[in-house]
C-alpha positions as CSV (number, residue, x, y, z in Angstrom):
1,X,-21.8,10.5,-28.7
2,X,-18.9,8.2,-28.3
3,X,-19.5,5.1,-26.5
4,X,-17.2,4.2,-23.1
5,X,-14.4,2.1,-23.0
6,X,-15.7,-1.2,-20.8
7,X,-12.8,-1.5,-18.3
8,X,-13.2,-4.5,-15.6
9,X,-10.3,-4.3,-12.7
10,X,-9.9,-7.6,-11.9
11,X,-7.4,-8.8,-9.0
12,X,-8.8,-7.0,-6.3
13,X,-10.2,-8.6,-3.4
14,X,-11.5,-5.8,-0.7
15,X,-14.1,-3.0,-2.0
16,X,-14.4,-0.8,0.2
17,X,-10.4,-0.6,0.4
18,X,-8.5,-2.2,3.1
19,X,-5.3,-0.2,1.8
20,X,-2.5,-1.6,-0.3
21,X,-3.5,-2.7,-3.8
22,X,-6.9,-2.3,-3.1
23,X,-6.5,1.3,-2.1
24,X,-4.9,1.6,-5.4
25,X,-7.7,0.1,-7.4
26,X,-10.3,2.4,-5.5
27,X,-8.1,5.8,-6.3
28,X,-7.6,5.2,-9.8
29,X,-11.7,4.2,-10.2
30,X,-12.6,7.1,-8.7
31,X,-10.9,9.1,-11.1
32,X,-11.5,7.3,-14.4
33,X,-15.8,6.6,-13.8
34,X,-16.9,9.9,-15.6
35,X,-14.6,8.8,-18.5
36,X,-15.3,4.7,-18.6
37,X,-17.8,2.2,-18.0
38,X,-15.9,0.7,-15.2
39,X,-16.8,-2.2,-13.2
40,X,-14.6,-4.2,-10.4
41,X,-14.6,-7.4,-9.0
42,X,-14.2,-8.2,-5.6
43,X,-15.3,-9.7,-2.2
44,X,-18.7,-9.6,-1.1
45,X,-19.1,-6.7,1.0
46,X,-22.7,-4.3,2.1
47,X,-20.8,-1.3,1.1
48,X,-19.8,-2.4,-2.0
49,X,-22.4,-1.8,-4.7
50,X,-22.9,2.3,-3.0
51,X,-19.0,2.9,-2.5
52,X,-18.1,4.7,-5.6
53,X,-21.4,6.1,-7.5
54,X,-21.3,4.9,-11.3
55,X,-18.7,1.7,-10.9
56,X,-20.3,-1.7,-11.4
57,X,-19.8,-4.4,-9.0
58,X,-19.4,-7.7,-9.4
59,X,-19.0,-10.0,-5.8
60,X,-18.1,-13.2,-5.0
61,X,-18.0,-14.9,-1.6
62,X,-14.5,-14.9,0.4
63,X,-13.3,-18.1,0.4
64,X,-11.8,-18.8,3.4
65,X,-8.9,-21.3,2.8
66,X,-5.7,-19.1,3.2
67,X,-3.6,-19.1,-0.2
68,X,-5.9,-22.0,-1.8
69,X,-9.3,-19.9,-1.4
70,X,-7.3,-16.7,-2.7
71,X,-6.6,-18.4,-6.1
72,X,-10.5,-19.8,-6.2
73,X,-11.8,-16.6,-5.5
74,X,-9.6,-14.9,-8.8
75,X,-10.3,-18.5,-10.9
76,X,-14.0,-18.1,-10.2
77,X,-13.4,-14.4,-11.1
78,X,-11.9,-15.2,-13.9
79,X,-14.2,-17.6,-15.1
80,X,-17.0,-15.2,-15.3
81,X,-15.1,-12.0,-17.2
82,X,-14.2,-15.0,-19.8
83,X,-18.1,-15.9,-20.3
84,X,-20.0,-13.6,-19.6
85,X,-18.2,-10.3,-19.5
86,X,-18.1,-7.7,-22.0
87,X,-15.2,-5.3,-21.7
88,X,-12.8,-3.7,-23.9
89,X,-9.8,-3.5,-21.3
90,X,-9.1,-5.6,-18.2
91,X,-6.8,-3.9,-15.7
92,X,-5.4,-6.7,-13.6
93,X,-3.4,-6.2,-9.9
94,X,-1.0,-8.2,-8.4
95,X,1.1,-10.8,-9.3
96,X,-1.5,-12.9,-7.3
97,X,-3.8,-12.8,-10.4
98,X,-1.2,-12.9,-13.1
99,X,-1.8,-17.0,-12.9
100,X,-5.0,-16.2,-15.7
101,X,-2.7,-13.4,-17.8
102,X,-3.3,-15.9,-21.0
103,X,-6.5,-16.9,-20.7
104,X,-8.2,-13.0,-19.8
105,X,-6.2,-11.9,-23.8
106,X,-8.0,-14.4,-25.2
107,X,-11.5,-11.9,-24.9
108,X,-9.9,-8.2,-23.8
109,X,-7.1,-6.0,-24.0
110,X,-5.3,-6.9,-20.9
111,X,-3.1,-4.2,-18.8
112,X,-1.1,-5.8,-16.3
113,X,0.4,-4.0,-13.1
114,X,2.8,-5.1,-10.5
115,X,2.4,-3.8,-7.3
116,X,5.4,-5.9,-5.6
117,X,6.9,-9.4,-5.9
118,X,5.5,-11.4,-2.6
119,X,7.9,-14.0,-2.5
120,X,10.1,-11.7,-1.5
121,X,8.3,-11.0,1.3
122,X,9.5,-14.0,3.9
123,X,5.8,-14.5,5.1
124,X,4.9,-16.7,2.5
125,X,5.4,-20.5,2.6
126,X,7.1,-22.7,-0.3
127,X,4.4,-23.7,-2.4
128,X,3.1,-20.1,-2.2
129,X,6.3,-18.5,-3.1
130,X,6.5,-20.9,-6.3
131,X,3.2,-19.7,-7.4
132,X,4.0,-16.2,-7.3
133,X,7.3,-16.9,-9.4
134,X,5.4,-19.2,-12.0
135,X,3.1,-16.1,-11.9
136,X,6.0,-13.8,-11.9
137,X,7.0,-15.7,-15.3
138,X,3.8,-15.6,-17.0
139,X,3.6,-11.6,-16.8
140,X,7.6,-11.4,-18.0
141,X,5.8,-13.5,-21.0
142,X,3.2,-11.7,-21.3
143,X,2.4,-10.2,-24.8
144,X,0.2,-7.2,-23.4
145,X,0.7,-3.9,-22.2
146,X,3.1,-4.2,-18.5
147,X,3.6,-1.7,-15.7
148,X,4.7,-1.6,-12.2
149,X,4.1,1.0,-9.4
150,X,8.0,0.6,-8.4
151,X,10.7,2.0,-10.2
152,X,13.8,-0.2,-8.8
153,X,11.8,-3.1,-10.1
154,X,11.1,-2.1,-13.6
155,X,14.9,-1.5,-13.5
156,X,15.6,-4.7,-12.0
157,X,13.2,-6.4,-14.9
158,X,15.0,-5.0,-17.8
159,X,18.5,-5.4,-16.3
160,X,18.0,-8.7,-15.9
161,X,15.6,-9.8,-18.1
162,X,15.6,-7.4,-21.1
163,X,11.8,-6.6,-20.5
164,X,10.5,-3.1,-20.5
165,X,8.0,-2.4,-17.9
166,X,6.0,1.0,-17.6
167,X,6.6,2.9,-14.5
168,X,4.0,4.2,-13.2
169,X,3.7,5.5,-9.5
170,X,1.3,5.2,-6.9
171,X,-0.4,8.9,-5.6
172,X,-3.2,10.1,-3.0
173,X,-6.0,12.3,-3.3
174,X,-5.0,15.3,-1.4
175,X,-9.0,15.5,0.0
176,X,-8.1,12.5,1.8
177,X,-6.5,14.7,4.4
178,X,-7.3,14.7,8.1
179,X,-11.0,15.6,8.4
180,X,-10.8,16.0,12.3
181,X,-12.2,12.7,13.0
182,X,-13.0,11.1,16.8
183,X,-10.2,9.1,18.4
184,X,-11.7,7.6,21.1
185,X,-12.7,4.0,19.7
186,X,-8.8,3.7,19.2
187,X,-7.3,5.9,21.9
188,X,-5.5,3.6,24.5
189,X,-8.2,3.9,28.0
190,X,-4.8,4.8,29.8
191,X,-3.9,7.5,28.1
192,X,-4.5,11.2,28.6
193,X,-6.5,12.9,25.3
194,X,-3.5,15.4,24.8
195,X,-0.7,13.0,25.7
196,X,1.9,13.2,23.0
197,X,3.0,10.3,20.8
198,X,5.0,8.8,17.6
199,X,3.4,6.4,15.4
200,X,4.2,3.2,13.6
201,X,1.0,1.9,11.3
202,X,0.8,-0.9,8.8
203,X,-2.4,-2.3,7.7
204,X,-0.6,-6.0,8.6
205,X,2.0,-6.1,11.2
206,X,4.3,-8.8,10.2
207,X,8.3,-8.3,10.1
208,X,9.1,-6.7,6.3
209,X,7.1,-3.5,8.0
210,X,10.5,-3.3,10.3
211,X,8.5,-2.8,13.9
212,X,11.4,-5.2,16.0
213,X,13.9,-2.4,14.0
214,X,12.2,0.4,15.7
215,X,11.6,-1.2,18.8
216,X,15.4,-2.0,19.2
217,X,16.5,1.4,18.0
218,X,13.6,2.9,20.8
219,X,15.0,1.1,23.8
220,X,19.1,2.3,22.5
221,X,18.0,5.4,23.4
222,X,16.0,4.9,26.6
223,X,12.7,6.6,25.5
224,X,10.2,7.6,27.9
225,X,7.6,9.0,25.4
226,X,4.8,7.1,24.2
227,X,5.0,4.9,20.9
228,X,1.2,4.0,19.4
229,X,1.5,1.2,16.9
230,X,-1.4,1.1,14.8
231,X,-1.8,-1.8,12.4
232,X,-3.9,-5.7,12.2
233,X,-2.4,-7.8,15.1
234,X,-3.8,-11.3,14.0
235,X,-1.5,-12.1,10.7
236,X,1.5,-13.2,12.5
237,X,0.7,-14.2,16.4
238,X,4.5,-15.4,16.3
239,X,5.8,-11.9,15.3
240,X,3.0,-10.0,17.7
241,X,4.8,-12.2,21.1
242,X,8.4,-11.4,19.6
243,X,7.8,-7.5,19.6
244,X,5.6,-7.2,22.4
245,X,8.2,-9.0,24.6
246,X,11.2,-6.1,22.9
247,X,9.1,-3.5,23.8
248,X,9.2,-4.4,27.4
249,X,10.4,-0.9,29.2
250,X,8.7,0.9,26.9
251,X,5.5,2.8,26.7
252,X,4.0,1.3,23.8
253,X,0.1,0.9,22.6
254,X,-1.0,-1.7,20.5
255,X,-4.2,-0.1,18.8
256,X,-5.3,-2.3,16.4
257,X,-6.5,-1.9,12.6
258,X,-7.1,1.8,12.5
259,X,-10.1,2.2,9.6
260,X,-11.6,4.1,7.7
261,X,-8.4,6.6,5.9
262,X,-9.9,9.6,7.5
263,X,-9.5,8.1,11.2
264,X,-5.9,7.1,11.0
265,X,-5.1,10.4,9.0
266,X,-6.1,12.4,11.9
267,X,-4.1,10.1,14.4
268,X,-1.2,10.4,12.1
269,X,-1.7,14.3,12.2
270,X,-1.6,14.3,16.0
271,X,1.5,12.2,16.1
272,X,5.2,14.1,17.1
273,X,6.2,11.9,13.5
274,X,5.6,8.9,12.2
275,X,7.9,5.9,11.7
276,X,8.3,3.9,8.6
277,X,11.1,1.3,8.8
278,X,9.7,-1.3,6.2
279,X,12.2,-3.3,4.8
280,X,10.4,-4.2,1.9
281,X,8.2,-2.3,-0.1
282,X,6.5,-2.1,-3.4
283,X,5.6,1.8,-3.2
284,X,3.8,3.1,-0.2
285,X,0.9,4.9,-0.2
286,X,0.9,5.3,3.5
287,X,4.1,7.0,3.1
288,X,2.3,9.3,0.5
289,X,-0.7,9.8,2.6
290,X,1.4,10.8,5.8
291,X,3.5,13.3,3.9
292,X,0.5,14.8,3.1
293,X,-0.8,15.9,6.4
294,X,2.5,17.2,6.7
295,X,3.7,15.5,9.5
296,X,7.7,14.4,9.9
297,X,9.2,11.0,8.9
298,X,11.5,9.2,10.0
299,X,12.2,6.3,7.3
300,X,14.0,3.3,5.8
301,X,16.1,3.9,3.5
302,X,15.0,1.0,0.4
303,X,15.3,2.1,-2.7
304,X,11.2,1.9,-2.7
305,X,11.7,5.2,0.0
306,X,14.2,7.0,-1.4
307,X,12.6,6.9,-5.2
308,X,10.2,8.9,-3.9
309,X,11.7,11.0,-1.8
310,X,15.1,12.3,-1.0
311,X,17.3,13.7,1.9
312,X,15.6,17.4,1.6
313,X,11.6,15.8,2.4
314,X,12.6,12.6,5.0
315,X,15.2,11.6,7.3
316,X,16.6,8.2,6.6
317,X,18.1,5.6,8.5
318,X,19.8,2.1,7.3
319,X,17.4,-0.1,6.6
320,X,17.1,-3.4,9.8
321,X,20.2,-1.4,11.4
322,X,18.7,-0.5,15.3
323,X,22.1,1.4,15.7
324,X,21.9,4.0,13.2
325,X,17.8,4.4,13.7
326,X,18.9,5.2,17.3
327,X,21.3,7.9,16.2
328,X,18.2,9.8,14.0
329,X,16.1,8.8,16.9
330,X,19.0,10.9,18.9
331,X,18.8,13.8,16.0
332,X,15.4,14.4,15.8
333,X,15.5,15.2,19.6
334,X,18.1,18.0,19.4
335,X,16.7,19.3,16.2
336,X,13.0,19.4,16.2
337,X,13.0,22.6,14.0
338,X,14.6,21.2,11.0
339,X,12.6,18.0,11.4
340,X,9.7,19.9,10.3
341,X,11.0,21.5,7.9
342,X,11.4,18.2,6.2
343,X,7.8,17.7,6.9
344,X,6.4,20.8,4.5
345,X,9.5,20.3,1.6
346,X,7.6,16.1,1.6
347,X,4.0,17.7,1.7
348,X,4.7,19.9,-1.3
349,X,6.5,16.8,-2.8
350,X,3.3,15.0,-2.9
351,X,1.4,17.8,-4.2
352,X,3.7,18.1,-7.0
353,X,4.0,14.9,-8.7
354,X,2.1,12.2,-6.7
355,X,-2.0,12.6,-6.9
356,X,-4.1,10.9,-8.8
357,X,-5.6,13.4,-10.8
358,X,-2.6,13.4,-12.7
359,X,-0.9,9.7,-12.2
360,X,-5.0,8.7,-13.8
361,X,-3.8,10.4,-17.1
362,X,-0.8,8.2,-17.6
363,X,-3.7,5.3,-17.5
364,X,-6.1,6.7,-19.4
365,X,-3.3,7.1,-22.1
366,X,-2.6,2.9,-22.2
367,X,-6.4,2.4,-22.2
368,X,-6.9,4.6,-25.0
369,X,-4.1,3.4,-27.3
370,X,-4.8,-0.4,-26.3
């Protein structure tokens, strides 16, 4: 009998996922530990080591020194796959990581995969946003095998730069859907149980997910329904006092971090629609995992929406433009029937062409030729 491919995912920090890249990481292992030996590095954790039956894990203490302990935490990482690991493959996430792209080819086959370009993302400071261009730099140089989860960016990287880039898109696992799960630790006290309610939810609130947009576009049109915002309200304590001061006049609920998948599923599933007006995206998974449970959308129009989905599965608006995110807001309420129809074209959408159990095969293929 053959023996397995050793694959190490390295670049990750939260196992059990937090969503985003992490989310990602745990998909894709899910689907590829009857086939490899796979083993992940991450954040020390309890749950860790039972999560996924059959992946090894490897911890490390958070270090808890903002930007500075993040780059310890992947050096110490790092540092052990180099002497005293023994895989075949290293998958490594985020341009975060890419710092060590060099050094991990000296002992592996090394896949690299953007998942967005952070700089970008106006949270970051200076020094921060140089580091993730010097690490930009080092995977454009990068010898090995390169992909990114965003097509407009692997566009944008061999327009400008003359460097191919695998595409390869995010999906879900359709079992993730709602699983009729208990509200009440996240329910607002005030509240009635059958009150209805649209939904914002970000894992971080912070102003690329577009919440002041929404808010703005909200009081245009003088709402008087409830808005539940769901999402981590400690990241930015600047940006929390900025929106919570423009959604004065409305009814809205700050819930908090909404965990695990299978909770905020079911809230999203309850929800009138749900509201995504990032302004900058590498490619959502939330987005995914909402069209799934086939409830409505009303998005942002970045290209990271619309190469995923088009005019037939979501209603647009202008991305940061209140005014026109009022007028859908207005359109929505005079046609609620063709709203969901929208909702069932997206759900079949994702069934089509975004789950893992197919997007896994387009791995498997790089692992097995490298």
């Amino acid at each position: 009998m053959e023996e397995k491919k050793k694959i190490a995912f390295f670049g990750i920090k939260y196992f059990p996922s937090r969503g985003g890249t992490s989310r990602v990481a745990e998909n894709l292992l899910r689907n590829l530990v009857h086939e490899y030996d796979v083993t992940i590095y991450c954040y020390k954790n309890k749950l860790a080591k039972t999560h996924i039956e059959g992946v090894e894990v490897i911890e490390f203490p958070e270090i808890r020194l903002g930007s500075f302990g993040v780059f310890l935490y992947y050096l110490i990482c790092y540092l052990h796959i180099r002497y005293f690991g023994k895989y075949d493959i290293v998958h490594a996430h985020k341009i975060d990581s890419f710092f060590f792209l060099k050094g991990l080819s000296r002992k592996s086959k090394v896949i690299a995969t953007v998942h967005g370009v952070p700089y970008k993302d106006g949270v970051w400071g200076r020094i921060a946003k140089t580091f993730f261009k010097i690490n930009e730099k080092r995977f454009l140089e990068f010898k090995g095998i390169k992909t990114a989860i965003s097509k407009p960016l692997c566009d944008h990287y061999k327009e400008k730069y003359d460097i191919a880039v695998k595409f390869i898109p995010n999906g879900i696992n359709l079992c993730e859907e709602t699983g009729k799960r208990s509200l009440k630790p996240f329910w607002p006290t005030e509240v009635p149980s059958n009150t209805p309610f649209v939904l914002f939810a970000a894992r971080r609130i912070m102003a690329i997910k577009g919440l002041h947009t929404m808010l703005k576009a909200y009081k245009k049109i003088n709402y008087k329904g409830n808005i539940f915002v769901a999402g981590d309200l400690d990241f930015n304590p600047a940006y929390i006092k900025k929106v919570k001061e423009l959604g004065t006049g409305l009814n809205v609920f700050y819930l908090g971090y909404v965990n695990p998948l299978s909770t905020l599923l079911e809230l999203v599933s309850r929800s009138e629609y749900f509201v995504f007006p990032s302004e900058i995206e590498g490619m959502s998974i939330m987005l995914l995992e909402v069209a799934s449970t086939g409830t409505p959308i009303l998005a942002s129009d970045i290209p990271a929406n619309t190469q995923v989905f088009d005019k037939n599965d979501v209603l647009f608006f202008k991305s940061t433009d209140a005014d026109d995110m009022a007028e859908k807001l207005k359109w929505i309420e005079n046609n609620e029937l063709s709203f969901k129809a929208l909702s069932e074209h997206a759900k079949t959408t994702v069934a089509n062409k975004y789950t893992w159990s197919s997007i896994t095969q387009e791995y498997q293929l790089l692992y097995d030729d490298a």
